[in-house]
C-alpha positions in Angstrom: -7.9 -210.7 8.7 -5.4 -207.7 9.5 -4.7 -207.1 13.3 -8.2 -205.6 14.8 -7.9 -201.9 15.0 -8.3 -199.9 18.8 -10.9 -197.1 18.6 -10.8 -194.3 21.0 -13.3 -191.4 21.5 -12.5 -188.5 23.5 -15.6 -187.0 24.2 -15.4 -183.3 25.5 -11.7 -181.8 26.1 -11.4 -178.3 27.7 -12.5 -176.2 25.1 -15.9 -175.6 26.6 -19.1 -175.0 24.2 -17.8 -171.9 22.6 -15.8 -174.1 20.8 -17.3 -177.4 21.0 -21.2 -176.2 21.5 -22.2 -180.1 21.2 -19.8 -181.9 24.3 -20.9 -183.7 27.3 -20.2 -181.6 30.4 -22.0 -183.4 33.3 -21.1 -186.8 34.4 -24.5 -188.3 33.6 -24.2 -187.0 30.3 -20.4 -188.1 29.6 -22.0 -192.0 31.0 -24.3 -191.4 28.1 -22.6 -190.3 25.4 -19.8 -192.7 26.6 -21.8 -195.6 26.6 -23.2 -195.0 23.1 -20.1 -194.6 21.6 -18.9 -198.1 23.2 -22.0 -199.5 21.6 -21.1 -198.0 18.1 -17.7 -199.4 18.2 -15.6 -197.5 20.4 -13.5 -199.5 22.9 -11.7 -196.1 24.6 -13.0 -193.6 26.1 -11.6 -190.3 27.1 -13.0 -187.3 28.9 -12.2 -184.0 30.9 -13.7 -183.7 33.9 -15.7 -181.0 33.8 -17.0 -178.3 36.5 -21.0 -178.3 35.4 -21.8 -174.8 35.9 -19.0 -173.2 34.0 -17.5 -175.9 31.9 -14.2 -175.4 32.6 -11.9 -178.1 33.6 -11.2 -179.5 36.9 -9.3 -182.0 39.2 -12.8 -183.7 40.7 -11.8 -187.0 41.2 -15.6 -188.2 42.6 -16.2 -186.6 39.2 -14.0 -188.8 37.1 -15.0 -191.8 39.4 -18.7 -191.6 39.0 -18.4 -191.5 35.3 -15.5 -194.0 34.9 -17.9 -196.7 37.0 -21.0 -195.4 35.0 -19.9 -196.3 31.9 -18.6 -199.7 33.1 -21.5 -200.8 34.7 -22.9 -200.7 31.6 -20.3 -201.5 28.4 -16.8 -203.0 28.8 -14.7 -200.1 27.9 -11.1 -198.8 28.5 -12.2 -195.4 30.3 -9.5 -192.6 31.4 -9.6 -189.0 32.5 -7.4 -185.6 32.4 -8.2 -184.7 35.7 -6.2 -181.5 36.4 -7.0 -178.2 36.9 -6.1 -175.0 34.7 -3.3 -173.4 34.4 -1.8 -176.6 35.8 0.0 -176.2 39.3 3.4 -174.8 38.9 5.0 -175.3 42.7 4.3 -178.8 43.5 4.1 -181.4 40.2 2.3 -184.2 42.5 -0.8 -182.0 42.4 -0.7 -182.8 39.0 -1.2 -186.6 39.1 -3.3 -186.5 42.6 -6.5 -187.6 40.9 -4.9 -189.9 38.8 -3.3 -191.5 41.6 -6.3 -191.1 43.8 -7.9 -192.8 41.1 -5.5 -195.7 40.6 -5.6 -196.7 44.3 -9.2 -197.0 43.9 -8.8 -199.6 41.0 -10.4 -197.9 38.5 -7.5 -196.6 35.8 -6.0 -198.6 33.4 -4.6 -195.8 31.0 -3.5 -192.4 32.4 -2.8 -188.7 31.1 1.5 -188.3 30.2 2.1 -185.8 28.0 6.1 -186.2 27.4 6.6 -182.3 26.3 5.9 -179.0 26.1 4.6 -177.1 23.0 3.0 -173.5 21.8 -0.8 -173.8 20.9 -0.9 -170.9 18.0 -3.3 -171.2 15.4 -2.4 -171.6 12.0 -4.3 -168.7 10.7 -2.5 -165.3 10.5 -5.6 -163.3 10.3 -7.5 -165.7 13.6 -7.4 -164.0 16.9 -5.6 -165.7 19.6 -7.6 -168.7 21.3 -5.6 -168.0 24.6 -4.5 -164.5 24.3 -0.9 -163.3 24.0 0.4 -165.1 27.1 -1.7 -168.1 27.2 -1.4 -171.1 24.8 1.8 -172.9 26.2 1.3 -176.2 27.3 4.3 -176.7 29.7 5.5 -180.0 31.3 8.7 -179.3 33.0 11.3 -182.6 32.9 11.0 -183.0 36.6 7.4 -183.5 36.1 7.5 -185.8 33.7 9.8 -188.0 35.3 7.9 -188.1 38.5 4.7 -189.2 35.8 6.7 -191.9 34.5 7.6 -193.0 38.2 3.8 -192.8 39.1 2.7 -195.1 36.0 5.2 -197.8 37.2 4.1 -198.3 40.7 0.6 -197.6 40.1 0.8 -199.9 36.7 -1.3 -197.6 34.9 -0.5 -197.5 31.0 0.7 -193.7 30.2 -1.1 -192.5 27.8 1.6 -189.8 25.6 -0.1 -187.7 23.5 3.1 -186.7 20.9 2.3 -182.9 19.9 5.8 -183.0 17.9 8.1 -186.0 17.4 10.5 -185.0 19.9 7.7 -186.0 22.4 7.8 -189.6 20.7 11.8 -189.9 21.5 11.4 -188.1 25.1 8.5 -190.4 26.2 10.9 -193.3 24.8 13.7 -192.0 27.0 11.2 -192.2 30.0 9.9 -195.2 29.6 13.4 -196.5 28.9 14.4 -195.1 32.5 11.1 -196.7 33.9 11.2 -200.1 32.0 8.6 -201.6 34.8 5.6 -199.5 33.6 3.3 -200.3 31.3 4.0 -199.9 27.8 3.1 -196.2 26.8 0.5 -195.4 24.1 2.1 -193.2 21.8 -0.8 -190.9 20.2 0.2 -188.8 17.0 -1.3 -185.5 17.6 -2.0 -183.6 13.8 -3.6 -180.5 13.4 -5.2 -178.8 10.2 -6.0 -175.1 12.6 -2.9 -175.1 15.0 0.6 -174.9 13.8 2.3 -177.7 16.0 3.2 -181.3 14.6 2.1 -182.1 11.5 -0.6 -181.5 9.2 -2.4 -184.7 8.6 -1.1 -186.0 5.6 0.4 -189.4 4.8 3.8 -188.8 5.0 3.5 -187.0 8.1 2.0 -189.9 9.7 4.6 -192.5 8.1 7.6 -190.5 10.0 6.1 -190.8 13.0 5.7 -194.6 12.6 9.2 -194.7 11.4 10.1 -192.8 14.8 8.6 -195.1 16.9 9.8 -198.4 15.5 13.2 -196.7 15.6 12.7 -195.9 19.5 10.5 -198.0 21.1 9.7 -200.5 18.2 6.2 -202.7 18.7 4.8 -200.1 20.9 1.1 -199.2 20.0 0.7 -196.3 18.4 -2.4 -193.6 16.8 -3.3 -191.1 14.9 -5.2 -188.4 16.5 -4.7 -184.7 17.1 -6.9 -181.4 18.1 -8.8 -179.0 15.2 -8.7 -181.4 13.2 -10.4 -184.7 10.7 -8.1 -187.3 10.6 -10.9 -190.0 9.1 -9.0 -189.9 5.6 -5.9 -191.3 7.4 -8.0 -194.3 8.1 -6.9 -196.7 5.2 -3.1 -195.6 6.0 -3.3 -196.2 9.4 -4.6 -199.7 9.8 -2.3 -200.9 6.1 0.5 -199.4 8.7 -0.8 -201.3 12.0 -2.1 -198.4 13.5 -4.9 -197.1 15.9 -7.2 -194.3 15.8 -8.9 -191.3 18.1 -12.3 -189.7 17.4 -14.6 -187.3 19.0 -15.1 -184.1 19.4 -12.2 -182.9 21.6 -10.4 -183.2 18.7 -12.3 -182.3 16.2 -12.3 -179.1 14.3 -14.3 -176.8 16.3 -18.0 -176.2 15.9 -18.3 -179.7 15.0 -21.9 -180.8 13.6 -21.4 -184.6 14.2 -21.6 -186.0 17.6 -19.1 -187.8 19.6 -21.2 -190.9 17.9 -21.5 -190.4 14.6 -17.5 -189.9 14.4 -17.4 -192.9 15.8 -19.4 -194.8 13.4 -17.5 -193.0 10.5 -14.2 -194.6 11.9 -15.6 -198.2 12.5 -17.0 -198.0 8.6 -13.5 -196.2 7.5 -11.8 -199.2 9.6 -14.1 -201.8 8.0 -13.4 -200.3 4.4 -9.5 -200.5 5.3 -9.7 -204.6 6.1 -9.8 -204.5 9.6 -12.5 -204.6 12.8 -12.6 -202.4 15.8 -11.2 -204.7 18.5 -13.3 -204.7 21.8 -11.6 -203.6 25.0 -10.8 -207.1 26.3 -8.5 -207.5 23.3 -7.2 -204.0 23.8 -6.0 -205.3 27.7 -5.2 -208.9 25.8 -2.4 -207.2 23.4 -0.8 -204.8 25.7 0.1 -207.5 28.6 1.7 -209.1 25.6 4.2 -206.5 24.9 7.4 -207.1 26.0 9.9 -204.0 25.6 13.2 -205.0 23.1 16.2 -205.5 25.3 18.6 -202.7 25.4 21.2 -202.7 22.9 25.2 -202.9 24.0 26.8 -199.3 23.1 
């Protein structure tokens, strides 16, 4: 049997439902749709918090706690937020981990949001109107504010989770982790795209340099393929012959999804399953990360 393959599914995103009309806004409806997707095979789960009048993202951390502990009453699951809110605070870059700290000192984060870069979200169409407008669309994460994330993941042992939008993020979040060698190892999540123009579309050889990356700068950390606009099932079969994970759901989807949060799940645990692996369960998750042990630095 091949190593067991992680299965995350990130549930809603910010996008609200002009984009993604079928995502779970309200906490009782993330516990839902979270706990079903657990019982289909997922063993991660990911959500925005969510104001539930207007959809838009927020920083609510009695938001993110109540649907963090809802779904673990019920499923063993590895649950995390983005808790922050839009555009994200400029002038003080604490405000942007204050619910994931708040949230670590209540003992209920295991995994936590660390993007290591900044990238342009423009749309791969030339004839597509802009999703942000002609100013909006840049994801920004200063180097000040990354360091200070790193900082937070080591004393409040949370695993960062990096979601790579181009491979320079794969080296920087190396680099960080490299200057914070206490913290848990990172997560490193391969973000493809078939309807924006950053990374890489999702093709095979896109997703075999990023693996080479990795092993090149932080070799046996875990790794994904995932992305945003976009249907990275085919990758499947590459992904676990590689040693790979995988994110689903309909934050990343292509928009105006018609399958649920669960049946993209259940495609990836029978596209695992046809690839000679198993969805491992969130205890093994926890099991093969406190066995990692970073490589010891190499003499110059």
């Amino acid at each position: 049997m091949a190593q067991k393959t992680w299965i995350e599914v990130a549930i809603n995103g910010a996008w609200t439902r002009r984009l993604q009309p079928n995502i779970p806004i309200t906490a009782q409806d993330i516990i839902k749709e979270g706990v079903a997707c657990v019982k289909a095979g997922a063993a991660v789960v990911h959500a925005h918090t969510l104001d539930p009048e207007t959809g838009r993202q927020n920083g609510s951390a009695e938001n993110c706690a109540a649907f963090m502990a809802g779904i673990r009453s019920q499923v063993d699951a590895i649950v995390y937020p983005t808790a922050v809110e839009i555009p994200l605070p400029a002038d003080d870059w604490s405000k942007r981990y204050a619910t994931t700290v708040e949230l670590s000192k209540r003992g209920l984060l295991e995994w936590g949001v660390l993007d290591p870069g900044s990238c342009n979200f423009y749309l791969a169409d030339a004839s597509a109107p802009p999703l942000f407008g002609s100013e909006g669309g840049v994801y920004v994460n200063p180097n000040g504010a990354l360091e200070l994330g790193i900082e937070l993941a080591a004393k409040h042992k949370f695993h960062p989770a990096y979601a790579c939008y181009e491979p320079g993020f794969v080296r920087q979040g190396a680099t960080l982790h490299g200057k914070q060698p206490t913290a848990p190892v990172p997560i490193y999540r391969f973000m493809f795209s078939s309807a924006f123009t950053f990374s890489f579309p999702p093709e095979e050889w896109a997703l075999e340099a990023y693996v080479k990356l990795v092993e090149k700068v932080a070799p046996g950390s875990p790794w994904m393929a995932a992305g945003l606009a976009v249907d990275v099932l085919p990758l499947i079969p590459r992904v676990v012959a590689l040693g790979g994970h995988v994110r689903v759901g309909l934050e990343d989807a292509p928009f105006h999804a018609q399958r649920t949060n669960v049946d993209l799940v259940e495609a990836a645990v029978n596209a695992v399953q046809k690839a000679g692996s198993e969805p491992a369960t969130a205890a093994e998750i926890r099991a093969s990360l406190a066995a990692y042990r970073m490589p010891a630095a190499k003499a110059s």
